[in-house]
DSSP file (Angstrom, degrees, kcal/mol; ACC not computed):
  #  RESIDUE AA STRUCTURE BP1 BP2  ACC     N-H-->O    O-->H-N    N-H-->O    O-->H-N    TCO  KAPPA ALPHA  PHI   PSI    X-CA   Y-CA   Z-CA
    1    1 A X              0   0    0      0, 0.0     4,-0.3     0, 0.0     5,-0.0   0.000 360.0 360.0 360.0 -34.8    0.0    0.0    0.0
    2    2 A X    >>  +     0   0    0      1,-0.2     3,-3.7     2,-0.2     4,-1.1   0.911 360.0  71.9 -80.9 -50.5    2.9    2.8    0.6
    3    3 A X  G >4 S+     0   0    0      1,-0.3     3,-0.6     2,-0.2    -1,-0.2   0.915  90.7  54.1  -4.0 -63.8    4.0    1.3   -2.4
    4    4 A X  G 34 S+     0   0    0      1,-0.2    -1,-0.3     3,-0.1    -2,-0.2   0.852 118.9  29.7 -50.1 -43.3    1.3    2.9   -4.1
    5    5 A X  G <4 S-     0   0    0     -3,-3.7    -1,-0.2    -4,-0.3    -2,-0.2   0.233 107.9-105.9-128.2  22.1    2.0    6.1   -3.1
    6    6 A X    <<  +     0   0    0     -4,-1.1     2,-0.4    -3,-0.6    -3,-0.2   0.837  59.4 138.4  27.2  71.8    5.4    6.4   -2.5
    7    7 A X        -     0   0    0     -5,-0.4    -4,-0.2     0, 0.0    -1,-0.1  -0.901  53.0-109.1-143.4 140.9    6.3    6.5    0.6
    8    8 A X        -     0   0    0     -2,-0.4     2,-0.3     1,-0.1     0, 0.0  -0.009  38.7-115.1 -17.6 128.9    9.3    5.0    2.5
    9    9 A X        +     0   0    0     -7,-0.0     2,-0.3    -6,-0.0    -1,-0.1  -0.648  42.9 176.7 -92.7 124.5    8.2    2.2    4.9
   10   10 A X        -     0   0    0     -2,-0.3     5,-0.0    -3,-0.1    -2,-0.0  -0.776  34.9-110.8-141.6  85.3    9.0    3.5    8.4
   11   11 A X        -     0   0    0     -2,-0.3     0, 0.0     1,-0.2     0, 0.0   0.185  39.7-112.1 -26.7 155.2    8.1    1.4   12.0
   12   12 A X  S    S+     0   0    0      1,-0.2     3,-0.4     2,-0.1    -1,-0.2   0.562 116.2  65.3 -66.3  -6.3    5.3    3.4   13.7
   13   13 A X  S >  S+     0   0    0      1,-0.3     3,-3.3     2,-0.2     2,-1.8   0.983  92.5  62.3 -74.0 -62.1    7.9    4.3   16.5
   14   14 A X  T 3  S+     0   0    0      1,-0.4    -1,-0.3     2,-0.1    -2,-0.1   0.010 101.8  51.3 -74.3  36.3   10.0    6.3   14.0
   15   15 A X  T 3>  +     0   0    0     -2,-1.8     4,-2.3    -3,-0.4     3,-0.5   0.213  69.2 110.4-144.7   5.0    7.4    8.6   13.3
   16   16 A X  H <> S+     0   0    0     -3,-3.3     4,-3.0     1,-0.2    -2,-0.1   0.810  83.0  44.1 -53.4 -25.3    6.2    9.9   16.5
   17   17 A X  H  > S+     0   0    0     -4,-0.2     4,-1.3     2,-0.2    35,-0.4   0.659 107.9  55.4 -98.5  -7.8    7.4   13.2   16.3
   18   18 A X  H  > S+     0   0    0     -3,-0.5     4,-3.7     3,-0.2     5,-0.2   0.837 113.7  46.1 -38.4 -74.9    6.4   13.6   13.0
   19   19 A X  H  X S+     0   0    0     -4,-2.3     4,-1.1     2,-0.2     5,-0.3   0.959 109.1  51.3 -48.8 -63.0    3.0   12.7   14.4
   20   20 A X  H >X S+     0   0    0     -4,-3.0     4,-3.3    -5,-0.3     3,-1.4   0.989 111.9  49.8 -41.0 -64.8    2.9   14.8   17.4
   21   21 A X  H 3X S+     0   0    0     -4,-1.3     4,-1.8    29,-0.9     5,-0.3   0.907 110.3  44.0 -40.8 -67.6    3.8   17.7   15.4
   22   22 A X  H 3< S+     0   0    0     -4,-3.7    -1,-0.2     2,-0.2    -2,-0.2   0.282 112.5  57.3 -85.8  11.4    1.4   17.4   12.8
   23   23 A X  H XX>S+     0   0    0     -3,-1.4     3,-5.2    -4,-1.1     5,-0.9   0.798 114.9  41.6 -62.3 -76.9   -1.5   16.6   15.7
   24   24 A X  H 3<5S+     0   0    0     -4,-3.3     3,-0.3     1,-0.3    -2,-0.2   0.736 116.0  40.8 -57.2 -26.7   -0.5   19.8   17.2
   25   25 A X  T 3<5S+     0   0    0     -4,-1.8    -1,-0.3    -5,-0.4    -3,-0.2   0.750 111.8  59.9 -89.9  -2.5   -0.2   22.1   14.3
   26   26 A X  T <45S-     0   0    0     -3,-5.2    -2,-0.2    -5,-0.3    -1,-0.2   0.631 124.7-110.0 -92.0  -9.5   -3.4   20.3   12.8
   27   27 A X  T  <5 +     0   0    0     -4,-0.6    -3,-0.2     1,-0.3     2,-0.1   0.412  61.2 155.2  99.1  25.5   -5.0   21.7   16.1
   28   28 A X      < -     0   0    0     -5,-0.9    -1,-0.3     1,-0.1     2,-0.3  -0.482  55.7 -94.7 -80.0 159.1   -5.7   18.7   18.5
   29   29 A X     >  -     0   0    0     -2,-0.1     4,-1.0     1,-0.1     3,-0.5  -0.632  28.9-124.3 -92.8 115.7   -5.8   19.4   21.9
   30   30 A X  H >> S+     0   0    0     -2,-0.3     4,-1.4     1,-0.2     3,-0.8   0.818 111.4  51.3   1.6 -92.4   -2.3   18.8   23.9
   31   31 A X  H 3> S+     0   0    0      2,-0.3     4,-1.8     1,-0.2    -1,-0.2   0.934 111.7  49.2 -21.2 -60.2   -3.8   16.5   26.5
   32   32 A X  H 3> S+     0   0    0     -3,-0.5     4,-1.0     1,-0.2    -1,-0.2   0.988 108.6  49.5 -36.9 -61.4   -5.2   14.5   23.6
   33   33 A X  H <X S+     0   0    0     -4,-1.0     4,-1.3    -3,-0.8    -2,-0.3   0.825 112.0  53.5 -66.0 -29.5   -1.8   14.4   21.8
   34   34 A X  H  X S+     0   0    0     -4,-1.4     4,-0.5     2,-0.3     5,-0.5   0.630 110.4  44.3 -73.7 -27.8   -0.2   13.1   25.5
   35   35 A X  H >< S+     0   0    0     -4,-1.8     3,-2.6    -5,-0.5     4,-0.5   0.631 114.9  49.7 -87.9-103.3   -2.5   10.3   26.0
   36   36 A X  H 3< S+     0   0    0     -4,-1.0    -2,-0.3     1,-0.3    -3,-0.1   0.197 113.9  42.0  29.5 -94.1   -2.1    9.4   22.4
   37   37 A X  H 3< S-     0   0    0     -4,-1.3    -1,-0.3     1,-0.2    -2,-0.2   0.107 122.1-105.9-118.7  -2.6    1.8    9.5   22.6
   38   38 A X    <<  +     0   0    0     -3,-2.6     2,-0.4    -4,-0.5    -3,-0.2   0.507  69.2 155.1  78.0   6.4    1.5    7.5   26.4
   39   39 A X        -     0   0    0     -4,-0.5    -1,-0.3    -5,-0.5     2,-0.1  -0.712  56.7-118.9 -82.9 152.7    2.4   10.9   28.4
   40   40 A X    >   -     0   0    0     -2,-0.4     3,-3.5     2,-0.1     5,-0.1  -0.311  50.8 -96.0 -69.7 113.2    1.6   11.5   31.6
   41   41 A X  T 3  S+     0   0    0      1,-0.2   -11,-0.0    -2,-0.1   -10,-0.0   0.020 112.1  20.5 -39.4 173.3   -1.0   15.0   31.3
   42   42 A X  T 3  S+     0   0    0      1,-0.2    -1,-0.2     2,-0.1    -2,-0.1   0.248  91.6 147.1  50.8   2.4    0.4   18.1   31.8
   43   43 A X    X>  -     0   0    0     -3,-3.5     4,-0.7     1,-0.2     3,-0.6  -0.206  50.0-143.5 -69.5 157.9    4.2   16.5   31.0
   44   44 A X  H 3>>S+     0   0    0      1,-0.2     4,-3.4     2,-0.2     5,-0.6   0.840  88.9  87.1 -92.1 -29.3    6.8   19.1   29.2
   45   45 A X  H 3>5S+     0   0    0      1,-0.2     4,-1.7     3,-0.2    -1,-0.2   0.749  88.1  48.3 -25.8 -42.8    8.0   15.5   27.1
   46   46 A X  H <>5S+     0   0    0     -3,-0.6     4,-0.7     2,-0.2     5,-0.2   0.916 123.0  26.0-120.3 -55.7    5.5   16.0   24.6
   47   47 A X  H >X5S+     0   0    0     -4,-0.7     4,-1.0     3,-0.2     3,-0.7   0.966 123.3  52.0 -88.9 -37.7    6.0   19.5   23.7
   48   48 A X  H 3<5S+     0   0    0     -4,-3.4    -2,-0.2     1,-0.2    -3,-0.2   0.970 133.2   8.8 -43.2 -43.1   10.2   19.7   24.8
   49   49 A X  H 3<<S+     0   0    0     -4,-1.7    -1,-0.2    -5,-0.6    -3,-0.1   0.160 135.4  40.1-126.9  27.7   11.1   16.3   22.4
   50   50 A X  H << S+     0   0    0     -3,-0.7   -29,-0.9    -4,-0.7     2,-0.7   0.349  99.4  65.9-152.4  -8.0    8.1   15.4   20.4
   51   51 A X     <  +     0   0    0     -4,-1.0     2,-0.8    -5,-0.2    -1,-0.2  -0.894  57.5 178.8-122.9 125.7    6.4   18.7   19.1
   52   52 A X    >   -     0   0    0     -2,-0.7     3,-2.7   -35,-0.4     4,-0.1  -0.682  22.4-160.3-136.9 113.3    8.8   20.7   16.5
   53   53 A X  G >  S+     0   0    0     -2,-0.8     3,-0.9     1,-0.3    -1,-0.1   0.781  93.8  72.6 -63.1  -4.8    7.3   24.3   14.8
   54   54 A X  G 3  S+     0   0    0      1,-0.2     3,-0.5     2,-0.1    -1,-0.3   0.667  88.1  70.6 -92.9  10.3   10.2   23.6   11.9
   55   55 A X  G <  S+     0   0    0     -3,-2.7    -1,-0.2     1,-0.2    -2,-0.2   0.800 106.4  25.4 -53.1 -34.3    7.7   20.9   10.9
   56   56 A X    <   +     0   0    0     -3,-0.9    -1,-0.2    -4,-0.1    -2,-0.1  -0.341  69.9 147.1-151.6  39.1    5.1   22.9    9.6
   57   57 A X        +     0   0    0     -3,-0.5     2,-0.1     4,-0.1    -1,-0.1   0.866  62.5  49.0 -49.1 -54.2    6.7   26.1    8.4
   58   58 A X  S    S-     0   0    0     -3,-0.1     0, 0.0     1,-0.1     0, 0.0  -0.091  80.5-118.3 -91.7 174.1    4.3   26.6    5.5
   59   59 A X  S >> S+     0   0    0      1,-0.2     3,-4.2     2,-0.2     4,-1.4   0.962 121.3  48.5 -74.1 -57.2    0.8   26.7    4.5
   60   60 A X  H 3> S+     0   0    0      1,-0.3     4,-1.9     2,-0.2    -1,-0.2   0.796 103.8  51.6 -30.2 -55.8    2.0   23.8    2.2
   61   61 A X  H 3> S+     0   0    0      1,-0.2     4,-1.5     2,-0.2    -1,-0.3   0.577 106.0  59.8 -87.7  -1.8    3.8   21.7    4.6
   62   62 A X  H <> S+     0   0    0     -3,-4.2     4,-0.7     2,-0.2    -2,-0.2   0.921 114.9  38.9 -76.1 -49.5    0.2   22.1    6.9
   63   63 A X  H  X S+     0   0    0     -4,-1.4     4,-1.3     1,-0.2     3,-0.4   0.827 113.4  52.8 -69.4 -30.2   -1.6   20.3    3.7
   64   64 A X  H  X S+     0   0    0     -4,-1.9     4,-1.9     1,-0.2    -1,-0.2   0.903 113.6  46.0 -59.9 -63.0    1.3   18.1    3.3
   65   65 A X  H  X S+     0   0    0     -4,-1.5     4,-1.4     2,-0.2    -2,-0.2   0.613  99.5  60.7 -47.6 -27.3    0.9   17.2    7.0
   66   66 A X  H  X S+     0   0    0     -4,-0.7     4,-2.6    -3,-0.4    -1,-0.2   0.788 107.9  48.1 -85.1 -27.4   -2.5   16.7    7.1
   67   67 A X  H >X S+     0   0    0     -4,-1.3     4,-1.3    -3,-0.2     3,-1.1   0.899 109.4  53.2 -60.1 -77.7   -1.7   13.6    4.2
   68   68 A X  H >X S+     0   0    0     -4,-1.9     4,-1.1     1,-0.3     3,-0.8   0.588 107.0  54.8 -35.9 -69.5    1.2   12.3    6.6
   69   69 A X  H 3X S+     0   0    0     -4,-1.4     4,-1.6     1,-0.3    -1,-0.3   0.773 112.7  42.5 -42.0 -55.2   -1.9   12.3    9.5
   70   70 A X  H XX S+     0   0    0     -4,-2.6     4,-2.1    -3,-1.1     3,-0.7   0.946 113.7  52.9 -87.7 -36.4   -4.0   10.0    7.1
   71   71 A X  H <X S+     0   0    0     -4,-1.3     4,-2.1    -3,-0.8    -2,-0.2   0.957 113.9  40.6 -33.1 -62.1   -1.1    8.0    6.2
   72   72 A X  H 3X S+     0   0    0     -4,-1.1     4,-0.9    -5,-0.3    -1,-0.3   0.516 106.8  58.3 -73.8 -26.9   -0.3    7.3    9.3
   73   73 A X  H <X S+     0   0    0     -4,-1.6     4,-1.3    -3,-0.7    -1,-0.3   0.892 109.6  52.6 -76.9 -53.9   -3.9    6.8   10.6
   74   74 A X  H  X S+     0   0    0     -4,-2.1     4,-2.5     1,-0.2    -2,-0.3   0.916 103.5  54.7 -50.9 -45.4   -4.0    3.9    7.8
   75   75 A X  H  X S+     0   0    0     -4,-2.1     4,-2.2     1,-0.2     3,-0.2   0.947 107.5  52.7 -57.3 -33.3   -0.8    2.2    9.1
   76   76 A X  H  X S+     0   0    0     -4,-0.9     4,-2.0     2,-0.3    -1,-0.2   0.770 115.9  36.9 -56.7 -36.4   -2.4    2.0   12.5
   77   77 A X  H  X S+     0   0    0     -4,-1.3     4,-1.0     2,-0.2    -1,-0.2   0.900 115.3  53.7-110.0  -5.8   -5.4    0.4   11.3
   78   78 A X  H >X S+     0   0    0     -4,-2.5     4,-2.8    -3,-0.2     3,-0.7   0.957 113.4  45.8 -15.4 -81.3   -3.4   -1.6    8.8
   79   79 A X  H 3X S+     0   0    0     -4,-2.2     4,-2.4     1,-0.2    -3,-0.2   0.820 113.3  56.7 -56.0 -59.0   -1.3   -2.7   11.9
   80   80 A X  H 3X S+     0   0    0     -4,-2.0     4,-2.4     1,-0.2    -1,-0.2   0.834 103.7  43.6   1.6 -81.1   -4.4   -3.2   13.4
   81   81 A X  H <X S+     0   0    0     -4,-1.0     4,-3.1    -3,-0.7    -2,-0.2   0.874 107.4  59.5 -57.5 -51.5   -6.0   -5.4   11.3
   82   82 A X  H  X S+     0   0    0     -4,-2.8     4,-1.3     1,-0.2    -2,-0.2   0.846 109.2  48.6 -67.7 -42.5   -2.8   -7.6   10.9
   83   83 A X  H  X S+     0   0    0     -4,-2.4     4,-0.7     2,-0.2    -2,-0.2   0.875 112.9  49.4 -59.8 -36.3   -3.0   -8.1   15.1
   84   84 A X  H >< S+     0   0    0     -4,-2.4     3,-0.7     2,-0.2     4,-0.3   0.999 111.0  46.7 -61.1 -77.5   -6.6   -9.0   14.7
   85   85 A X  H 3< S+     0   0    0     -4,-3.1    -1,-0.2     1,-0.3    -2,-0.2   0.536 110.7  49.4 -56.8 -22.1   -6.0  -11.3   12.1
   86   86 A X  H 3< S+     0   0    0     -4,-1.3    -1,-0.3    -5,-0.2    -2,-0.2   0.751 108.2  56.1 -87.9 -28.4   -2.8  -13.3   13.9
   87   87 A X    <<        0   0    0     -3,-0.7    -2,-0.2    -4,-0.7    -1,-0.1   0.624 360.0 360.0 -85.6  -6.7   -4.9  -13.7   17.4
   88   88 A X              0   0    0     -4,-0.3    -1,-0.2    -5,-0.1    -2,-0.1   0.754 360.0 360.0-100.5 360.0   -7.7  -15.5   15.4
């Protein structure tokens, strides 16, 4: 499937901060992005080592992010699916 659309095959780990950013500049709610990302509310992890503004400079790289979000929402339920399917 990334195949398809060319993009680099990447464990879901190596893209958390990828992900954090483009939660947060896409405008989800801190707290949200910390549960999500397995920190503990109100921790400074999420925004010190996980949230980075040269992510998103442009208007572009916001539309460009909101594709990386739906990629990334598909590996998950991809990944998903593939857990399902090995526990039955």
């Amino acid at each position: 499937m990334l195949k398809e659309i060319n993009v680099e095959y990447k464990t879901l780990y190596a893209t958390r901060r990828s992900y954090a950013s483009v939660m947060s500049f896409g405008g989800e709610n801190l707290e949200d992005i910390q549960k999500v990302m397995g920190h503990s509310k109100g921790s400074k992890i999420t925004e010190k080592h996980y949230i980075d503004p040269r992510i998103l400079k442009l208007e572009h790289d916001k539309l460009n992010a909101q594709k990386q979000q739906d990629i990334f929402n598909m590996m998950i339920e991809v990944e998903n699916e593939s857990s399902q399917s090995k526990s039955a």
